[in-house]
C-alpha positions in Angstrom: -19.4 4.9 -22.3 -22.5 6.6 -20.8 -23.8 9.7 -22.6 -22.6 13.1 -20.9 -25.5 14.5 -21.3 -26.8 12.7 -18.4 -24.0 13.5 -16.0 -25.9 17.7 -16.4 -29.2 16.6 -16.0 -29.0 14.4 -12.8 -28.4 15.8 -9.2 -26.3 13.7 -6.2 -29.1 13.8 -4.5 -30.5 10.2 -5.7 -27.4 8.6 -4.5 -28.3 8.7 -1.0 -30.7 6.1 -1.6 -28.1 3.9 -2.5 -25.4 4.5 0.2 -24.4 1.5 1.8 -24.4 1.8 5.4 -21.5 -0.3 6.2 -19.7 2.1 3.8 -21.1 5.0 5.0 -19.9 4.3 8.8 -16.1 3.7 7.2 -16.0 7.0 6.1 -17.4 8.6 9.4 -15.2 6.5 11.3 -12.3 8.8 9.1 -13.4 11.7 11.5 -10.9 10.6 14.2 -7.4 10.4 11.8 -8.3 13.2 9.5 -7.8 17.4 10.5 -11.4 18.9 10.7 -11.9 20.8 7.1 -8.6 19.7 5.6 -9.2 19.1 1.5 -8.9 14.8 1.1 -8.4 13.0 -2.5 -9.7 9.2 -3.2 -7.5 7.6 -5.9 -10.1 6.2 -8.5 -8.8 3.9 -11.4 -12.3 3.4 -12.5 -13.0 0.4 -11.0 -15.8 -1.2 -8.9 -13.6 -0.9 -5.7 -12.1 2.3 -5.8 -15.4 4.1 -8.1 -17.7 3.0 -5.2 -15.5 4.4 -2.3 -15.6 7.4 -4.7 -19.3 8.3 -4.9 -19.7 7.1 -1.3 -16.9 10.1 -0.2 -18.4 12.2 -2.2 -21.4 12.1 -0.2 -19.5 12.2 3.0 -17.3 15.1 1.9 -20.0 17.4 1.3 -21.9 16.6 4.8 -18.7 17.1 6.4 -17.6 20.3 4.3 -14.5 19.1 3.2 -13.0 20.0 -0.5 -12.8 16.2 -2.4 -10.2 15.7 -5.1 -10.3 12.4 -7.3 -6.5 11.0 -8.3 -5.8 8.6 -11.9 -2.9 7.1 -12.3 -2.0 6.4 -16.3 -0.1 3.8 -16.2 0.0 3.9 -20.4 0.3 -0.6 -19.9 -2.7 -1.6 -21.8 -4.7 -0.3 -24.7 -7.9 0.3 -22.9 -6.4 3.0 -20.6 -6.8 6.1 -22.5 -10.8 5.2 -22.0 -10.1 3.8 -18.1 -9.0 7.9 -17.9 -11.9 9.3 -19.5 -14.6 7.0 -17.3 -12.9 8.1 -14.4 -13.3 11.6 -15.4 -17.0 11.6 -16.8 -17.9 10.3 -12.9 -16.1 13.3 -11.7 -17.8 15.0 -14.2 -21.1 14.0 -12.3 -20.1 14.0 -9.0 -19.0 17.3 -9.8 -15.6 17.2 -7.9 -12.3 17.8 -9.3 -10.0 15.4 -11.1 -6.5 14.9 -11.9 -4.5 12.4 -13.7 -1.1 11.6 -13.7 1.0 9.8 -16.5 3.4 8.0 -15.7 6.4 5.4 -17.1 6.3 1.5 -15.2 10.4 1.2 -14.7 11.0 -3.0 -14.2 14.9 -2.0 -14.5 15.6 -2.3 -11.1 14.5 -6.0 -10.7 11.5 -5.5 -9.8 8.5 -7.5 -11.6 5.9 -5.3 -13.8 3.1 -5.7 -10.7 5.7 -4.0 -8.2 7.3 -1.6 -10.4 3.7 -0.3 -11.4 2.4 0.1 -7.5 6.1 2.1 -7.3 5.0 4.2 -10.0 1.3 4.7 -9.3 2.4 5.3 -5.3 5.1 8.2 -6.9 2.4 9.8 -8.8 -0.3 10.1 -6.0 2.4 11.8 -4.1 2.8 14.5 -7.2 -0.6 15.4 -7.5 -0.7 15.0 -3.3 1.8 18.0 -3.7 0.2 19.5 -6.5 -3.5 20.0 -4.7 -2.2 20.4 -1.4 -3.6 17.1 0.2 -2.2 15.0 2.4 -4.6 12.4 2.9 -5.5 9.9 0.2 -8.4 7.3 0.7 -7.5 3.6 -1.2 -10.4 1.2 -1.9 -8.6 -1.9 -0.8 -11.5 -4.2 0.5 -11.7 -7.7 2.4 -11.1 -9.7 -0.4 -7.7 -7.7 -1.4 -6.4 -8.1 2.2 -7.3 -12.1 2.4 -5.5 -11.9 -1.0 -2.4 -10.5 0.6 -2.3 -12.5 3.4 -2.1 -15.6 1.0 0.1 -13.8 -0.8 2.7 -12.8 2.0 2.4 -16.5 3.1 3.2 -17.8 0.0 6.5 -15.4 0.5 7.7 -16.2 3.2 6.8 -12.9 5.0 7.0 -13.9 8.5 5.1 -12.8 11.1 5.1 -9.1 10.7 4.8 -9.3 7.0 1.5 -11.2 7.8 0.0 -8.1 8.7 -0.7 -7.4 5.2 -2.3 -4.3 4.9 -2.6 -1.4 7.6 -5.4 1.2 8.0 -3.0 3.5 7.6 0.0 4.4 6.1 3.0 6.7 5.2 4.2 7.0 2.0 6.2 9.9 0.2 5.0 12.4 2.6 2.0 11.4 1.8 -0.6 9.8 4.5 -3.2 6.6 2.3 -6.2 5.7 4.3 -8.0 2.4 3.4 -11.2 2.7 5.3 -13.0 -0.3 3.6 -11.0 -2.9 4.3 -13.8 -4.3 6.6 -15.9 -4.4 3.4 -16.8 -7.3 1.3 -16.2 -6.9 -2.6 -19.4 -8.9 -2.9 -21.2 -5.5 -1.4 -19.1 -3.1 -3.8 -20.7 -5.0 -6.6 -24.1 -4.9 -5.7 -24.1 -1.2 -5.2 -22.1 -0.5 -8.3 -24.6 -2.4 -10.1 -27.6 -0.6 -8.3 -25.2 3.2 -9.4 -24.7 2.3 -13.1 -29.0 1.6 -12.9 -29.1 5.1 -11.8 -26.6 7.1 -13.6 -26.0 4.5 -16.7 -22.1 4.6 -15.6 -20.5 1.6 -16.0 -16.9 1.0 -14.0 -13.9 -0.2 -16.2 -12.5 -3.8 -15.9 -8.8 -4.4 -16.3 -8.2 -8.3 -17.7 -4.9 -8.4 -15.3 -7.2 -9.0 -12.4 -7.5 -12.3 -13.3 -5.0 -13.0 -15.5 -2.5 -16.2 -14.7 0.2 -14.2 -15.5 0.0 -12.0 -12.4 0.5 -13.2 -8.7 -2.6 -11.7 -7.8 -4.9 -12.5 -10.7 -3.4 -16.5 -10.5 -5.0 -16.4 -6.9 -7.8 -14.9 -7.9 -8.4 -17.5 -11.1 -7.3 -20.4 -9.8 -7.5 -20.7 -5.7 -10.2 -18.2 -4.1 -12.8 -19.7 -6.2 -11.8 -23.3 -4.3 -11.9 -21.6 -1.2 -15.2 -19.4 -2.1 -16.3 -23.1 -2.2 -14.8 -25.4 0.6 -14.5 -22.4 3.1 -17.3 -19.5 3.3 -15.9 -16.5 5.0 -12.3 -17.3 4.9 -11.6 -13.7 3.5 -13.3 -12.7 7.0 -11.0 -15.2 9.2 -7.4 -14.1 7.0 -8.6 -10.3 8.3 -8.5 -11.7 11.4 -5.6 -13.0 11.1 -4.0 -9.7 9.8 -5.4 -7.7 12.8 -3.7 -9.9 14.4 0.0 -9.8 13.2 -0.1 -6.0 13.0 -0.6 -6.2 16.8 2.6 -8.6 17.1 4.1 -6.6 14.6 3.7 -3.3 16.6 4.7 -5.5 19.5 8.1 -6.5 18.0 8.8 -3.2 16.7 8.9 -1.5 20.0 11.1 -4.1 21.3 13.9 -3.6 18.5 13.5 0.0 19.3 14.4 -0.3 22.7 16.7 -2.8 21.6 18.4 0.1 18.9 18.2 2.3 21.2 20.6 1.1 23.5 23.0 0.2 21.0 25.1 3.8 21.3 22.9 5.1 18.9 24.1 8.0 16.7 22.8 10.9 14.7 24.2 9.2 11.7 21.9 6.3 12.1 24.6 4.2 12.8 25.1 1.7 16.1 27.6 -0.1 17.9 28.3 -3.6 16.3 29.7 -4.9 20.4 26.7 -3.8 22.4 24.5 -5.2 18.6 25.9 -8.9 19.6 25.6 -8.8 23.4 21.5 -9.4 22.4 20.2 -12.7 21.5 20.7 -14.2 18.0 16.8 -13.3 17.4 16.7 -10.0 18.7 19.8 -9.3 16.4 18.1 -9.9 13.6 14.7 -8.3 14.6 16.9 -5.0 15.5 18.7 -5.4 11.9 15.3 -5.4 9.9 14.1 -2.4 12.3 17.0 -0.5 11.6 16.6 -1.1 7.6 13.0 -0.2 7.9 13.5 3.1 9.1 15.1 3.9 6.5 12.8 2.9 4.4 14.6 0.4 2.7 12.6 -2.8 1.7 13.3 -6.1 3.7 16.3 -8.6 3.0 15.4 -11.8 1.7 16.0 -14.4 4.3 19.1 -15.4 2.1 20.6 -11.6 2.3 19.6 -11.4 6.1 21.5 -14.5 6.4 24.3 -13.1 4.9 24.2 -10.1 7.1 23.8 -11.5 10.4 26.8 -14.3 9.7 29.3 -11.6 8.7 27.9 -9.1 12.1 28.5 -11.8 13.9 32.2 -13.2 12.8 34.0 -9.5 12.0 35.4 -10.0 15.2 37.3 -13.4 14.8 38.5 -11.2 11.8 39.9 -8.1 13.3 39.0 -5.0 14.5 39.6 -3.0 11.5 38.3 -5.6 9.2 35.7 -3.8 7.0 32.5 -5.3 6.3 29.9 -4.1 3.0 26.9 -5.8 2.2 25.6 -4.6 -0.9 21.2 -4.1 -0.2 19.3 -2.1 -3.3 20.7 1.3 -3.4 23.1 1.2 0.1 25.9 -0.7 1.3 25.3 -2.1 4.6 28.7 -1.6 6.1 30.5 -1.8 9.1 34.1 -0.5 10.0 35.8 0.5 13.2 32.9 -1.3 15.5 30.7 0.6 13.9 27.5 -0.3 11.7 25.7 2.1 9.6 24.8 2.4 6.0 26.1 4.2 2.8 24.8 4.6 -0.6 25.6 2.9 -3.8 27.2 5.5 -6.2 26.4 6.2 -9.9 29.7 4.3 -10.6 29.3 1.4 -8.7 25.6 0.8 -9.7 26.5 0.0 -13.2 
């Protein structure tokens, strides 16, 4: 822990002589999604990644004259966290911008694995304290190594093509819009000017084991294949980004096809469509309008097995009869059809247990 003292007796204005210029036109390049003057928080877990995007908006808040919040996220998993919380803070403490943190409880009872359920949880919180400070914009420091990362790791999933895409610019979540404007940026370059910071300032960032723990999906990747690749194939991270870019334009392709596609399926106000018109479009574009349909409402993806499922009893509730009712049970709704009509309903209290 670095002493306090020093975080009184040194100014910000050192730390332009570190900025990274690569990092520095990220954060500019913010000036065409974000509202002029509108207050903006970084969500800082204390490491590397996320501490470096930190200083480096700090700067660019105050030459743009916009109000910076930091977010935590206490996940209360490991022992070490209590003194994760109090780095994060004493670099607030310097950079002299506001800090919040949010406790919160990792629920795995819905199926979900501990790395999910905790990224539910953090993504819950950072919508509290969004609501809390008034933002509505919150910067991530995902990098090019994490979106290589999660390319592998969609492939290894079985994402498809529009799951390749890994992870956008920008997204929605809870009302709440994240940014992640270094994901052009090697880790390699967070480290070097996190080392050149903690010279400065004596801060050091926190390091949580997991990263590289076999346990985890991520940290096994990490561990065992990226350094194989580091070796056989330099830049890979740079030609899986590629990649990404790539998939998000199918993806957006795709997804204004199945809204056409939805759109002229009788529609209504319900969300619901007409399970006729639905099969008059080719097997593939059923199924591409189905996960459409689910994703607006926010509901997570089918595995292949439940999409199956789906599509098989769609297609066959007329060799059954009219009335014939069809439910489909997906996380929280019933995917239902009755009467020619397909729309969803959700799982009651009773049901669920």
């Amino acid at each position: 822990m670095a002493n306090r003292s020093l975080y009184h007796s040194l100014s910000t204005e050192p730390l332009q002589q570190l900025a990274h210029a690569p990092l520095v036109r990220a954060l500019q390049q913010l000036g065409a999604v974000l509202p002029p003057s509108e207050a903006v928080a970084v969500a800082c877990s204390g490491g590397v990644d996320s501490a470096m995007l930190a200083v480096h908006a700090t700067l660019w808040a105050r030459v743009q004259g916009i109000t910076l919040h930091f977010f935590h996220v206490h996940h209360g998993l490991q022992q070490p966290a209590d003194g994760w919380m109090q780095q994060v803070h004493d670099l607030a403490q310097y950079l002299d911008v506001p800090c919040h943190t949010q406790r919160v409880q990792v629920d795995c009872s819905q199926g979900d694995g501990l790395e999910s359920a905790a990224r539910t949880a953090r993504y819950q919180a950072f919508a509290q304290l969004a609501a809390f400070t008034g933002v509505r914009h919150v910067l991530l420091g995902h990098h090019l190594d994490d979106q290589a990362e999660t390319v592998l790791l969609r492939l290894f999933r079985g994402a498809g093509p529009t799951g390749m895409g890994a992870m956008a610019s920008t997204t929605q979540r809870n009302g709440v819009q994240f940014l992640r404007p270094l994901l052009g940026i090697p880790r390699s370059d967070l480290l070097h000017v996190a080392q050149q910071f903690t010279e400065l300032t004596q801060w050091q960032p926190v390091w949580d084991p997991t990263n590289l723990q076999d346990d985890y999906t991520r940290g096994a990747i990490r561990d065992r294949l990226v350094p194989h690749l580091n070796q056989r194939w330099q830049g890979w991270q740079k030609v899986l980004a590629r990649h990404a870019a790539q998939s998000q334009e199918t993806a957006q392709l795709l997804d204004e096809v199945a809204a056409d596609d939805l759109a002229q399926l009788d529609l209504a106000a319900d969300g619901s469509f007409d399970l006729a018109l639905w099969r008059r479009l080719k097997p593939a574009r059923q199924a591409l309008v189905l996960r459409y349909w689910l994703a607006q409402s926010a509901l997570k993806m089918p595995s292949q097995a439940r999409l199956d499922d789906m599509l098989k009893q769609l297609r066959q509730l007329h060799q059954l009869g009219f009335d014939r009712q069809m439910r489909v049970k997906h996380g929280n709704v019933w995917v239902c059809c009755s009467k020619g009509r397909v729309f969803l309903q959700f799982v009651s209290s009773v049901e669920n247990t």
